[in-house]
BALOBA-1460 file (C-alpha; in Angstrom, 3 decimals):
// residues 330
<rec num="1" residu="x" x="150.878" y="135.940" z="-65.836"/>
<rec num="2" residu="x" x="148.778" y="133.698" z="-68.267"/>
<rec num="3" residu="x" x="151.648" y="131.384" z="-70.677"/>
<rec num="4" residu="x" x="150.594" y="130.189" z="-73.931"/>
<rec num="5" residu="x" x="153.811" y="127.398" z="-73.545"/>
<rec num="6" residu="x" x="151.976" y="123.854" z="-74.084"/>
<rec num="7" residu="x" x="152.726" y="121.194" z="-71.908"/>
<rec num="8" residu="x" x="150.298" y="118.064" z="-72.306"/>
<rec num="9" residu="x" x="150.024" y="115.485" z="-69.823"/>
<rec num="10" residu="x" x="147.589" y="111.883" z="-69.638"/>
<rec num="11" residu="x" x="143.565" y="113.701" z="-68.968"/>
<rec num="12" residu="x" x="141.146" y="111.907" z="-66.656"/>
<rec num="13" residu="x" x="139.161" y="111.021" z="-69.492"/>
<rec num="14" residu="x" x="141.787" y="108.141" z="-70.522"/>
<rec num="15" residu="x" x="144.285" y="107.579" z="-73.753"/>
<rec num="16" residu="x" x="142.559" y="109.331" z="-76.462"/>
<rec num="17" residu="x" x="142.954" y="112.707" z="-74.236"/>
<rec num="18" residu="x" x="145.412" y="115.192" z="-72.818"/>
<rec num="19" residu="x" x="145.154" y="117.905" z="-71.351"/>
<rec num="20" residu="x" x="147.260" y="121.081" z="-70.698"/>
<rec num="21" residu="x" x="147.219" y="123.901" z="-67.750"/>
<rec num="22" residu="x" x="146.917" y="127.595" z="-68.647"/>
<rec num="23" residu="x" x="148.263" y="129.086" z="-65.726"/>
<rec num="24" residu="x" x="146.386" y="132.264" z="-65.398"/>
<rec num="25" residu="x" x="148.257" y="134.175" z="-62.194"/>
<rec num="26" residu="x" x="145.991" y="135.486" z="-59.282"/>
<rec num="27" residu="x" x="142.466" y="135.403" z="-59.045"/>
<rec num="28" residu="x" x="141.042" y="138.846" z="-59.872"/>
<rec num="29" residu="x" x="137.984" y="138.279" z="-57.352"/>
<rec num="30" residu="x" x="140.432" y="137.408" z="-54.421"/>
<rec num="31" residu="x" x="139.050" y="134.535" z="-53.318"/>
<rec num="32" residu="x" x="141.694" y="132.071" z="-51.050"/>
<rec num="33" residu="x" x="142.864" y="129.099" z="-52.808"/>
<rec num="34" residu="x" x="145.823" y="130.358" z="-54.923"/>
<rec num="35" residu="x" x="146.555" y="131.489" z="-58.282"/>
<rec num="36" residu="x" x="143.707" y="130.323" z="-61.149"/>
<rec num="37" residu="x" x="143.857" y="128.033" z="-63.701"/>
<rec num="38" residu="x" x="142.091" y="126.878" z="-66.984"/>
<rec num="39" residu="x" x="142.595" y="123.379" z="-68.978"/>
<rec num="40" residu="x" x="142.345" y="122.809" z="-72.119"/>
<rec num="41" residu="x" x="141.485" y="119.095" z="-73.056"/>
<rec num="42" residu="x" x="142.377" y="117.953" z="-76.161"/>
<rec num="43" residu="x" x="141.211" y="113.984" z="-77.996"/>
<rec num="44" residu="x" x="144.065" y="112.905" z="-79.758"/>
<rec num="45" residu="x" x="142.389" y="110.140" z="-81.346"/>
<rec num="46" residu="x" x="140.925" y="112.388" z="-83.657"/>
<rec num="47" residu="x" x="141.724" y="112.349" z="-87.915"/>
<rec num="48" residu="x" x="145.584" y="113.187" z="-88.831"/>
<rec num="49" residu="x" x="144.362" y="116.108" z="-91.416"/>
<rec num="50" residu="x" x="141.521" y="118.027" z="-89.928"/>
<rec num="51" residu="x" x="139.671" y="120.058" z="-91.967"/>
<rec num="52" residu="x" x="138.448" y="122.084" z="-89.147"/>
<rec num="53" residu="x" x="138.927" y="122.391" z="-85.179"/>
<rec num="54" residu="x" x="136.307" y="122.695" z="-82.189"/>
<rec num="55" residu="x" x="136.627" y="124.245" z="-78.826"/>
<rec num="56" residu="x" x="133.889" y="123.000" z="-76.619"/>
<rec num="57" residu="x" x="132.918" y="125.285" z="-73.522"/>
<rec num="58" residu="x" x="130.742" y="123.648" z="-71.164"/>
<rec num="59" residu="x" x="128.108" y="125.642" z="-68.909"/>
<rec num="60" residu="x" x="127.892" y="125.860" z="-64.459"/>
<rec num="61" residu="x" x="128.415" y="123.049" z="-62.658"/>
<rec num="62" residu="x" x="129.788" y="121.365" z="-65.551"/>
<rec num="63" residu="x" x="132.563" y="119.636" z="-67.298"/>
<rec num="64" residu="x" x="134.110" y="118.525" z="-70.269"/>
<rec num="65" residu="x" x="133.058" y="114.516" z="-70.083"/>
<rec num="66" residu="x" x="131.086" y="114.324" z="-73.379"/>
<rec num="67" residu="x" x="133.265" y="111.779" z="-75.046"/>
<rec num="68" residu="x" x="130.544" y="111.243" z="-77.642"/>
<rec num="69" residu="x" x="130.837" y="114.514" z="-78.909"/>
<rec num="70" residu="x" x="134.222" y="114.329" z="-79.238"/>
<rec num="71" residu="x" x="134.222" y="111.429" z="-81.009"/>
<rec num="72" residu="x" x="131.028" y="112.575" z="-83.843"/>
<rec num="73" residu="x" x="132.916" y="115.751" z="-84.771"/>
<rec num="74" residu="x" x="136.286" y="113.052" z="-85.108"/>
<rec num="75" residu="x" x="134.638" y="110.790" z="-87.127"/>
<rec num="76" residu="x" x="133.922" y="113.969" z="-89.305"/>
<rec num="77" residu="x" x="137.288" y="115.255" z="-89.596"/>
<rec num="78" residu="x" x="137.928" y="117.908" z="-86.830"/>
<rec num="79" residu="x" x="140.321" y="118.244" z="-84.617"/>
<rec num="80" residu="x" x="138.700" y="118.277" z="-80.990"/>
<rec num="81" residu="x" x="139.381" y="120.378" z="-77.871"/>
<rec num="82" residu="x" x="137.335" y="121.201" z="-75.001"/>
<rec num="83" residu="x" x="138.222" y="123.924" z="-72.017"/>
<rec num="84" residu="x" x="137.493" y="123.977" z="-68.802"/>
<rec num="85" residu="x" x="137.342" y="127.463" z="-67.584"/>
<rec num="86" residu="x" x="138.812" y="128.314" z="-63.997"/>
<rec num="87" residu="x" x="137.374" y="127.393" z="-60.906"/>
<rec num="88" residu="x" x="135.766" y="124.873" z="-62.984"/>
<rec num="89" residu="x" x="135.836" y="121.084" z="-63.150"/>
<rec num="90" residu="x" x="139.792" y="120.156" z="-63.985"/>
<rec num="91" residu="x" x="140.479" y="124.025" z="-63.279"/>
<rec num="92" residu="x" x="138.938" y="123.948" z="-59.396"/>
<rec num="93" residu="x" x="141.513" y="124.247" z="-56.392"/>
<rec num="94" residu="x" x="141.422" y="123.852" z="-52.977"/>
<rec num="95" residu="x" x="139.163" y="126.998" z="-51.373"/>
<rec num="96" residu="x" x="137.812" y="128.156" z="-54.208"/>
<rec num="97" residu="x" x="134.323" y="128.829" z="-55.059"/>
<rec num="98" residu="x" x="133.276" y="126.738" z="-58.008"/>
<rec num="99" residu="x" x="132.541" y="128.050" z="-61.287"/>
<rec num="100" residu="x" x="132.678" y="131.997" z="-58.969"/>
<rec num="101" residu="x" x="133.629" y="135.115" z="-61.546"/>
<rec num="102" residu="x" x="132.077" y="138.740" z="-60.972"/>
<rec num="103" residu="x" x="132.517" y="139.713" z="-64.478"/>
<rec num="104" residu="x" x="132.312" y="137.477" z="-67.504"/>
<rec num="105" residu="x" x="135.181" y="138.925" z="-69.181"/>
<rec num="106" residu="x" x="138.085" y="137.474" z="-67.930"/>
<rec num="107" residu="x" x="137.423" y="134.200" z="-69.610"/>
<rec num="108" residu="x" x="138.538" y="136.004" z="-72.489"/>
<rec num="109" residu="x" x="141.787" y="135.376" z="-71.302"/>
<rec num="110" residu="x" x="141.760" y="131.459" z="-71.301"/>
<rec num="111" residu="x" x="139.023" y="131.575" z="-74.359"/>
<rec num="112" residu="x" x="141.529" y="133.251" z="-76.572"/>
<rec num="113" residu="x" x="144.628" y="131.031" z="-75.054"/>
<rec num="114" residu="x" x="142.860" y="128.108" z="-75.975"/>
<rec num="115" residu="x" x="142.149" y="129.458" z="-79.647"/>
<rec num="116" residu="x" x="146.165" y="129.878" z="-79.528"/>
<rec num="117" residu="x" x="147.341" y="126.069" z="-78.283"/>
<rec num="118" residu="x" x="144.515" y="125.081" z="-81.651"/>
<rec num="119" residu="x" x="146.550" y="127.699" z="-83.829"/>
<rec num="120" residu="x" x="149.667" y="126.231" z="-82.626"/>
<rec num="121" residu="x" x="148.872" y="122.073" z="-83.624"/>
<rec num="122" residu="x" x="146.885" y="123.355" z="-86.818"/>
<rec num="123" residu="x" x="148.083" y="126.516" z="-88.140"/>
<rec num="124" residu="x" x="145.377" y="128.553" z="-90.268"/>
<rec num="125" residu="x" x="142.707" y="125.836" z="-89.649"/>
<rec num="126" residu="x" x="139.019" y="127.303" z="-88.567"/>
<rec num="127" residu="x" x="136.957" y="126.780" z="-85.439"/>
<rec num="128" residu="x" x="133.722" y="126.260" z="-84.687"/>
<rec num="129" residu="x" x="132.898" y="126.876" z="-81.102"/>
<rec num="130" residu="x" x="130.693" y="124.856" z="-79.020"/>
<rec num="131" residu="x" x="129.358" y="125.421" z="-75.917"/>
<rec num="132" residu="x" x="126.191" y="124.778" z="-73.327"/>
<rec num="133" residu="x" x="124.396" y="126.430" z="-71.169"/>
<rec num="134" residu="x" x="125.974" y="129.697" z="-69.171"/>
<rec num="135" residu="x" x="128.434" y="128.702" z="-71.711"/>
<rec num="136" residu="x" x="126.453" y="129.517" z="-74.343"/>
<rec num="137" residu="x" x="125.858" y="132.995" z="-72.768"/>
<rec num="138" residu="x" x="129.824" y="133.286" z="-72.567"/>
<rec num="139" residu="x" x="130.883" y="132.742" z="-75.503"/>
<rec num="140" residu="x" x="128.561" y="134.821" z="-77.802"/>
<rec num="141" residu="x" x="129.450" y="137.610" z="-75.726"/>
<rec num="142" residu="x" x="133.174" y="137.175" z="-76.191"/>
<rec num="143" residu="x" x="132.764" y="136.492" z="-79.782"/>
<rec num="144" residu="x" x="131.294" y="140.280" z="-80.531"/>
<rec num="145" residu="x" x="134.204" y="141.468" z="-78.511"/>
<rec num="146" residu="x" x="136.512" y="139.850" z="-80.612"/>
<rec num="147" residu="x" x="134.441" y="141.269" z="-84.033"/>
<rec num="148" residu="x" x="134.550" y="144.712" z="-82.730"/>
<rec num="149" residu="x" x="138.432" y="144.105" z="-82.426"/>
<rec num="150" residu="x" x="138.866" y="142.989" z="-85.500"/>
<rec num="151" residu="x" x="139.535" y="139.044" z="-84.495"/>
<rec num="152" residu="x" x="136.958" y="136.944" z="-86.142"/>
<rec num="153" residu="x" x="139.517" y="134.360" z="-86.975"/>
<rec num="154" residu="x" x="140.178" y="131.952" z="-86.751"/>
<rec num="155" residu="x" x="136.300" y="131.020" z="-85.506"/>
<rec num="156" residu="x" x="134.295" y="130.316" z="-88.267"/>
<rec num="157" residu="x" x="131.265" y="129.189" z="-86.558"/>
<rec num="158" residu="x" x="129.262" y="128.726" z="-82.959"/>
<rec num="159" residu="x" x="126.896" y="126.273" z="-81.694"/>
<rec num="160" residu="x" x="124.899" y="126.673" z="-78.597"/>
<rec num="161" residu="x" x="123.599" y="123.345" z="-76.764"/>
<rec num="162" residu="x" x="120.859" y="124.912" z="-74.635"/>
<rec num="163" residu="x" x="122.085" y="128.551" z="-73.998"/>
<rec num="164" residu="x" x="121.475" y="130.531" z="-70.919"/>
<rec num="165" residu="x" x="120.051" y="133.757" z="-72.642"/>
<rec num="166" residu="x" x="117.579" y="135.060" z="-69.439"/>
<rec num="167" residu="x" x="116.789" y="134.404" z="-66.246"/>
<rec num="168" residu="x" x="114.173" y="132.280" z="-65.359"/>
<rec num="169" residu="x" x="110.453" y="132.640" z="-64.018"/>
<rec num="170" residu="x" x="107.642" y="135.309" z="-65.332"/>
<rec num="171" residu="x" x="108.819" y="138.930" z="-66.077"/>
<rec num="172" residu="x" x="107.469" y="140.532" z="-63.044"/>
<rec num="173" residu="x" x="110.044" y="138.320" z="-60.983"/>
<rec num="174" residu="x" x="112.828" y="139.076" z="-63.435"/>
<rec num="175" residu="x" x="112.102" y="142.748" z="-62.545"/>
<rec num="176" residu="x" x="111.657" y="142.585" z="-58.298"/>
<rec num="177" residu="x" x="115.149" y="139.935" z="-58.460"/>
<rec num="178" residu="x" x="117.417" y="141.462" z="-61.172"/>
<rec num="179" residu="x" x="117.712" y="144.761" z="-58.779"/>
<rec num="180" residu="x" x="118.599" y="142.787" z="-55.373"/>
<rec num="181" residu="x" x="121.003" y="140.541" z="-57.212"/>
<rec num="182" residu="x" x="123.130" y="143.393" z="-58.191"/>
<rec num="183" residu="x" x="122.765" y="144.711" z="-55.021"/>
<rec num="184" residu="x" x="123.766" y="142.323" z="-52.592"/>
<rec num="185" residu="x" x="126.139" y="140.654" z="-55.449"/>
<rec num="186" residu="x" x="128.122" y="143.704" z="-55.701"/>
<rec num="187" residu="x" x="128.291" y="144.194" z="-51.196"/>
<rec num="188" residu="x" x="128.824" y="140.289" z="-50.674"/>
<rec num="189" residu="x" x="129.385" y="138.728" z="-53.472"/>
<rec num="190" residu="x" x="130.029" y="134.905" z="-52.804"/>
<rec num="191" residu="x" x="127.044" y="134.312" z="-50.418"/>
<rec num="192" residu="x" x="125.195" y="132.112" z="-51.662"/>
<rec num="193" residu="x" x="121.570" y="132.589" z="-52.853"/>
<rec num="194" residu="x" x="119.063" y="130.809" z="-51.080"/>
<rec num="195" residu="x" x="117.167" y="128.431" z="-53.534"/>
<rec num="196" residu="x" x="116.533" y="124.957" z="-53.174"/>
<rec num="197" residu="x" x="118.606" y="122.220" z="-54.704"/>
<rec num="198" residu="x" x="116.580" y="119.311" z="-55.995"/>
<rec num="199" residu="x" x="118.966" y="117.194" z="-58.282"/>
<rec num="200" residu="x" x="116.729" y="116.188" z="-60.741"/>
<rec num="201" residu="x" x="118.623" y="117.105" z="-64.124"/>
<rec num="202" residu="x" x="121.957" y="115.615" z="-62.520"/>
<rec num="203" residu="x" x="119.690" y="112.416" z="-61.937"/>
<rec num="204" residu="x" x="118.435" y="112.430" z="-65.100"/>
<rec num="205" residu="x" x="121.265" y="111.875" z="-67.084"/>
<rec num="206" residu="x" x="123.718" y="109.726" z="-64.430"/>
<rec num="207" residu="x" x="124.659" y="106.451" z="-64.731"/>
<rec num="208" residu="x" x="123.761" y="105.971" z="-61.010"/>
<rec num="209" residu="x" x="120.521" y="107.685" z="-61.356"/>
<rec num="210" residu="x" x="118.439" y="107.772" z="-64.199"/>
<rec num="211" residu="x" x="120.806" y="108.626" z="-66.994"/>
<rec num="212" residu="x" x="123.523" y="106.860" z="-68.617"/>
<rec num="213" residu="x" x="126.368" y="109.108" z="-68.308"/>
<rec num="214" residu="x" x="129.169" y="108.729" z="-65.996"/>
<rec num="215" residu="x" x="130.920" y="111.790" z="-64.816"/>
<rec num="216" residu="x" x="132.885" y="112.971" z="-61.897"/>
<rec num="217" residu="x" x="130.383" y="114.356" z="-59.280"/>
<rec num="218" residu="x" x="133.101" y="116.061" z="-56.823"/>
<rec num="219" residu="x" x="133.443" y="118.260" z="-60.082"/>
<rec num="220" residu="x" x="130.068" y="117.673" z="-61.256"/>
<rec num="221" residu="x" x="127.745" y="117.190" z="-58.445"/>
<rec num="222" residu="x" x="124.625" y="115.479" z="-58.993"/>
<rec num="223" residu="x" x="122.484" y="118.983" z="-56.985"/>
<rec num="224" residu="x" x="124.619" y="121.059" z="-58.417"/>
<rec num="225" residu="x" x="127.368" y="123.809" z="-56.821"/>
<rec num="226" residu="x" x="125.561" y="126.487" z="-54.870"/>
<rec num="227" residu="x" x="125.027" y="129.307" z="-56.695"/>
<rec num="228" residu="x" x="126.432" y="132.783" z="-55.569"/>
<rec num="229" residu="x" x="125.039" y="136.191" z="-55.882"/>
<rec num="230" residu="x" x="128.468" y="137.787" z="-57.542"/>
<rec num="231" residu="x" x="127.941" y="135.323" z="-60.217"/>
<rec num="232" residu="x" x="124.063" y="135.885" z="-60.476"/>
<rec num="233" residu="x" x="124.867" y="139.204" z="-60.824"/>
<rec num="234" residu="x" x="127.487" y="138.676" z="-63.657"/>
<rec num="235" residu="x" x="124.689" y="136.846" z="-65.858"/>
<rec num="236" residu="x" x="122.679" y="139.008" z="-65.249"/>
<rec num="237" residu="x" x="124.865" y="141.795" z="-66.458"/>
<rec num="238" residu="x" x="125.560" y="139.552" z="-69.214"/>
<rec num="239" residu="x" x="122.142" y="138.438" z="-69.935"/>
<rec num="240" residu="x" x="121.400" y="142.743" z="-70.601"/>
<rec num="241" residu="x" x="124.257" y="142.929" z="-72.623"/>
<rec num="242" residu="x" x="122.874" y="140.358" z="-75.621"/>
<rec num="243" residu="x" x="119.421" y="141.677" z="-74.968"/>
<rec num="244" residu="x" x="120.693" y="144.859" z="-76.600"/>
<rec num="245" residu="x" x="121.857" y="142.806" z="-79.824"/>
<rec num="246" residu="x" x="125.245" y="140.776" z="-80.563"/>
<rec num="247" residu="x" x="126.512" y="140.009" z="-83.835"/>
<rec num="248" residu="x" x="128.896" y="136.938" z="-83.192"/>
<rec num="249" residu="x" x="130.126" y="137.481" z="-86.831"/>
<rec num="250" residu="x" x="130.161" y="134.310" z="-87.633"/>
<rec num="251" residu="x" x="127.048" y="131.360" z="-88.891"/>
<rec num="252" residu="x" x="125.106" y="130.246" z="-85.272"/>
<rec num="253" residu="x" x="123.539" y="126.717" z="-84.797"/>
<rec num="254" residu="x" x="120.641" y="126.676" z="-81.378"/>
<rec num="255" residu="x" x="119.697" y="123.769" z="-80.451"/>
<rec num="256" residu="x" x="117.109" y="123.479" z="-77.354"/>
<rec num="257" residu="x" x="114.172" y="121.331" z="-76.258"/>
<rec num="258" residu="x" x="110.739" y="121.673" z="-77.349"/>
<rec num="259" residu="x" x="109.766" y="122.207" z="-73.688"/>
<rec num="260" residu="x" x="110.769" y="123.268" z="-70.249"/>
<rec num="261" residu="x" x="109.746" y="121.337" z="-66.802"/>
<rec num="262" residu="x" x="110.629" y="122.080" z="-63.388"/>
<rec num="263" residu="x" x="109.469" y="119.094" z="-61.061"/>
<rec num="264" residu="x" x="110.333" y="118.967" z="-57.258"/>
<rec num="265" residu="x" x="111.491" y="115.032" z="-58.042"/>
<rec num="266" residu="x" x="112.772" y="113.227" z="-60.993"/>
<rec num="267" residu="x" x="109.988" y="111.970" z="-63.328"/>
<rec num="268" residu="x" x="109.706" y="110.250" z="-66.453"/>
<rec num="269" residu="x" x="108.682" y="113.482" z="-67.852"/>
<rec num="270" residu="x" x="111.754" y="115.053" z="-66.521"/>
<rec num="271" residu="x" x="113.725" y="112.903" z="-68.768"/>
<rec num="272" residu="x" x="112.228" y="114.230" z="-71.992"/>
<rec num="273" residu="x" x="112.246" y="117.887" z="-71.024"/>
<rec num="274" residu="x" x="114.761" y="120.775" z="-70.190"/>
<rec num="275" residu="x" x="114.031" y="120.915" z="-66.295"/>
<rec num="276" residu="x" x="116.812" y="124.007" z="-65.663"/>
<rec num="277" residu="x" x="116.230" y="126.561" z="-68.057"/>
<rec num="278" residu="x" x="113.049" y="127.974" z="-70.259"/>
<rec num="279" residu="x" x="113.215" y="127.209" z="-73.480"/>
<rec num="280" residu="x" x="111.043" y="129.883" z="-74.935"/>
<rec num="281" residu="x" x="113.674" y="132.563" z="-73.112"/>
<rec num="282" residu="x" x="115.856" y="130.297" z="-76.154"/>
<rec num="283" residu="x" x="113.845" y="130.990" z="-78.406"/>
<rec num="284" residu="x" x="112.761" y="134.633" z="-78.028"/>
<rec num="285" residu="x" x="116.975" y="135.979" z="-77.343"/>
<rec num="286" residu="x" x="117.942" y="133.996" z="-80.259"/>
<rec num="287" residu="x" x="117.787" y="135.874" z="-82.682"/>
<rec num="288" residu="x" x="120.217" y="138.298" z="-80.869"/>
<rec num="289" residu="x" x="122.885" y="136.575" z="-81.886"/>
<rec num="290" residu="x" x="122.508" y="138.137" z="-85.441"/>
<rec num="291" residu="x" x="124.282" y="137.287" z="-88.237"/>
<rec num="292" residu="x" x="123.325" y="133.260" z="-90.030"/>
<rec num="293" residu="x" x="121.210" y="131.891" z="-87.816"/>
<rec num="294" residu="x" x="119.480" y="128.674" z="-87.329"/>
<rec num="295" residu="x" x="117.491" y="127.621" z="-84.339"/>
<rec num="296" residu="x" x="116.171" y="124.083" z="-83.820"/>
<rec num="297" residu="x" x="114.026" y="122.710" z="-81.288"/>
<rec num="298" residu="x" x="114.700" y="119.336" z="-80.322"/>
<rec num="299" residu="x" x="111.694" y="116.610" z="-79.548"/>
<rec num="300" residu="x" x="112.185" y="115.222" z="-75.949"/>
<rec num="301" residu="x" x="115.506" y="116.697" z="-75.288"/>
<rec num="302" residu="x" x="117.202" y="117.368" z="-72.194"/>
<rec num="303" residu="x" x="118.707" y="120.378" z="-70.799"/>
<rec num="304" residu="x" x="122.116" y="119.229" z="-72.737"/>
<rec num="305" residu="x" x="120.558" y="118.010" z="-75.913"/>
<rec num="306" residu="x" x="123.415" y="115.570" z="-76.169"/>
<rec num="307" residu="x" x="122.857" y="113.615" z="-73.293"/>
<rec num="308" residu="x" x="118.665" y="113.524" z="-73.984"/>
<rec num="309" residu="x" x="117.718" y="109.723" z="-74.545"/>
<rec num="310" residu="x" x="118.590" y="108.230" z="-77.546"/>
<rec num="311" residu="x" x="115.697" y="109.792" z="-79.999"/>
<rec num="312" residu="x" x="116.310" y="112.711" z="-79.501"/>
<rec num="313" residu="x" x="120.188" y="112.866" z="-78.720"/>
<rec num="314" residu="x" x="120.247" y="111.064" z="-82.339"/>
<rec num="315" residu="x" x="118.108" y="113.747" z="-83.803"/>
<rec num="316" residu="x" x="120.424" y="116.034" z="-82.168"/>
<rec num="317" residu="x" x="123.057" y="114.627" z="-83.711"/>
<rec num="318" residu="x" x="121.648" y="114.863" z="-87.088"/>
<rec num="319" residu="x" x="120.999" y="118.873" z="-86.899"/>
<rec num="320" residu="x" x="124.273" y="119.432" z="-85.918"/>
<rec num="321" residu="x" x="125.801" y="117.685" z="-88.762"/>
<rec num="322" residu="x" x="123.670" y="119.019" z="-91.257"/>
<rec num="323" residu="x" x="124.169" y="122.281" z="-90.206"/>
<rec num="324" residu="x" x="127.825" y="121.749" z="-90.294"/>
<rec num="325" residu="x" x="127.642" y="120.321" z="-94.302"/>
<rec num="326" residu="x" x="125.594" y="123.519" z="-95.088"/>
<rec num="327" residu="x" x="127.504" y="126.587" z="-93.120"/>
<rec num="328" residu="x" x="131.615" y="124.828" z="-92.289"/>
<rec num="329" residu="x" x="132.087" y="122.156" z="-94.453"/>
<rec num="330" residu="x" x="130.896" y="122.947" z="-97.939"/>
């Protein structure tokens, strides 16, 4: 049984964060490892009278570690908070698959407990959600769930940081793979699909690597978690869903790289590039978002546009805020 009671302890991210456990009961895929969690991270060195509240929702393999981002929205006047979703950086156990759901519904359940702890701290204050990658595939799809329920509030906007909105690789492929995901993801679904893991995006933006990020790599490994064909075959069920048309109800901001690259080795070129998804997949779903939308393609960026080099993370940077003076703030 989920609880919405708020208990905030000291995060791993230092003093300007805490973080809380949603306790969200037994896992509905049956996996060993206990009951599931979620954890909601909030930076509590953010302004005393926010205008407006985020909830950042970070993609696979991933993390809320983005301090930066925490601290731009801040330094605009929004209360921050970040969630990560079970089986998922803070929210992994002991014998659990990382990042493993068979249908992308149930993180309705912590999405929605999360837009209750913000409710609780700022009562009646809107939300712009923000999220990357398979994130960005998650959210949009819970967001016309919520509109056909008659729950747009409190969100009053959503940004996607490089959104997962199709498989990658030529049509053709899409076609042959798409059928013998489901397949074998619905018989057996946490093997784990065979496809080599080369590194280079975690290399690209780590401290110890190429990058200049530090981040947890037990939760955030720099190859990446194995991917596993129940969860292939939940974004791919997702992925048809917004190809038939969302409407998230509320303004959208996309933000992607100009260009996609997918070396066998970290490159210079790999740092200026998204090297895990397509972005012209980005561009062509987009607009199934519906509703305001703006899409910008970023110079250089990476697959997270705010962890490209500085150029581009700065122009990054400078969308986001003037799409939040034109569509939130004015």
């Amino acid at each position: 049984m989920a609880t919405t009671e708020l208990t905030y302890s000291p995060d791993i991210l230092g003093d300007d964060y805490v973080a809380h456990t949603f306790d969200l009961g037994p896992d509905p895929d049956g996996e060993p490892g206990g009951d599931i969690a979620a954890t909601l991270v909030k930076h509590v060195a953010g302004p005393g009278d926010p205008h407006h509240a985020v909830l950042w929702v970070h993609g696979f393999s991933d993390y809320f570690f983005q301090t930066a981002i925490a601290e731009f929205f801040a330094e605009r006047g929004y209360a921050f908070y970040a969630l990560d979703l079970r089986k998922s950086g803070r929210s992994l156990r002991d014998g659990q698959s990382a990042h493993y759901a068979t249908d992308f519904t149930v993180y309705d359940t912590e999405l929605d407990l999360a837009l209750d702890a913000i409710a609780a701290d700022h009562p009646g204050l809107g939300v712009v959600v923000a999220a990357h990658s398979t994130g960005g595939l998650i959210t949009p799809l819970w967001l016309d769930r919520r509109r056909q329920q008659g729950r747009t509030a409190p969100v009053v906007g959503l940004v996607l940081d490089s959104p997962w909105f199709d498989l990658q690789g030529s049509a053709v492929l899409r076609e042959v793979a798409t059928p013998v995901v489901k397949l074998i993801g619905k018989a057996v679904g946490t093997r784990i699909v065979p496809v080599e893991a080369v590194g280079v995006y975690g290399q690209s933006i780590h401290v110890s690597e190429q990058g200049e990020f530090e981040f947890d790599t037990t939760i955030k490994p720099i190859e990446g978690f194995p991917v596993r064909f129940g969860w292939l075959r939940a974004v791919r069920v997702a992925h048809s869903l917004l190809h038939r048309g969302l409407d998230v109800g509320v303004p959208s901001l996309v933000l992607r790289s100009t260009k996609s690259f997918a070396p066998k080795s970290y490159s210079p070129e790999a740092g200026r590039a998204d090297v895990v998804l397509d972005t012209r997949q980005i561009a062509k779903w987009a607009g199934a978002l519906g509703n305001r939308l703006t899409v910008v393609p970023i110079a250089d960026a990476k697959h997270d546009v705010f962890l490209s080099e500085e150029p581009a993370r700065k122009a990054a940077y400078a969308e986001l805020a003037g799409w939040l003076a034109r569509e939130i703030e004015h």
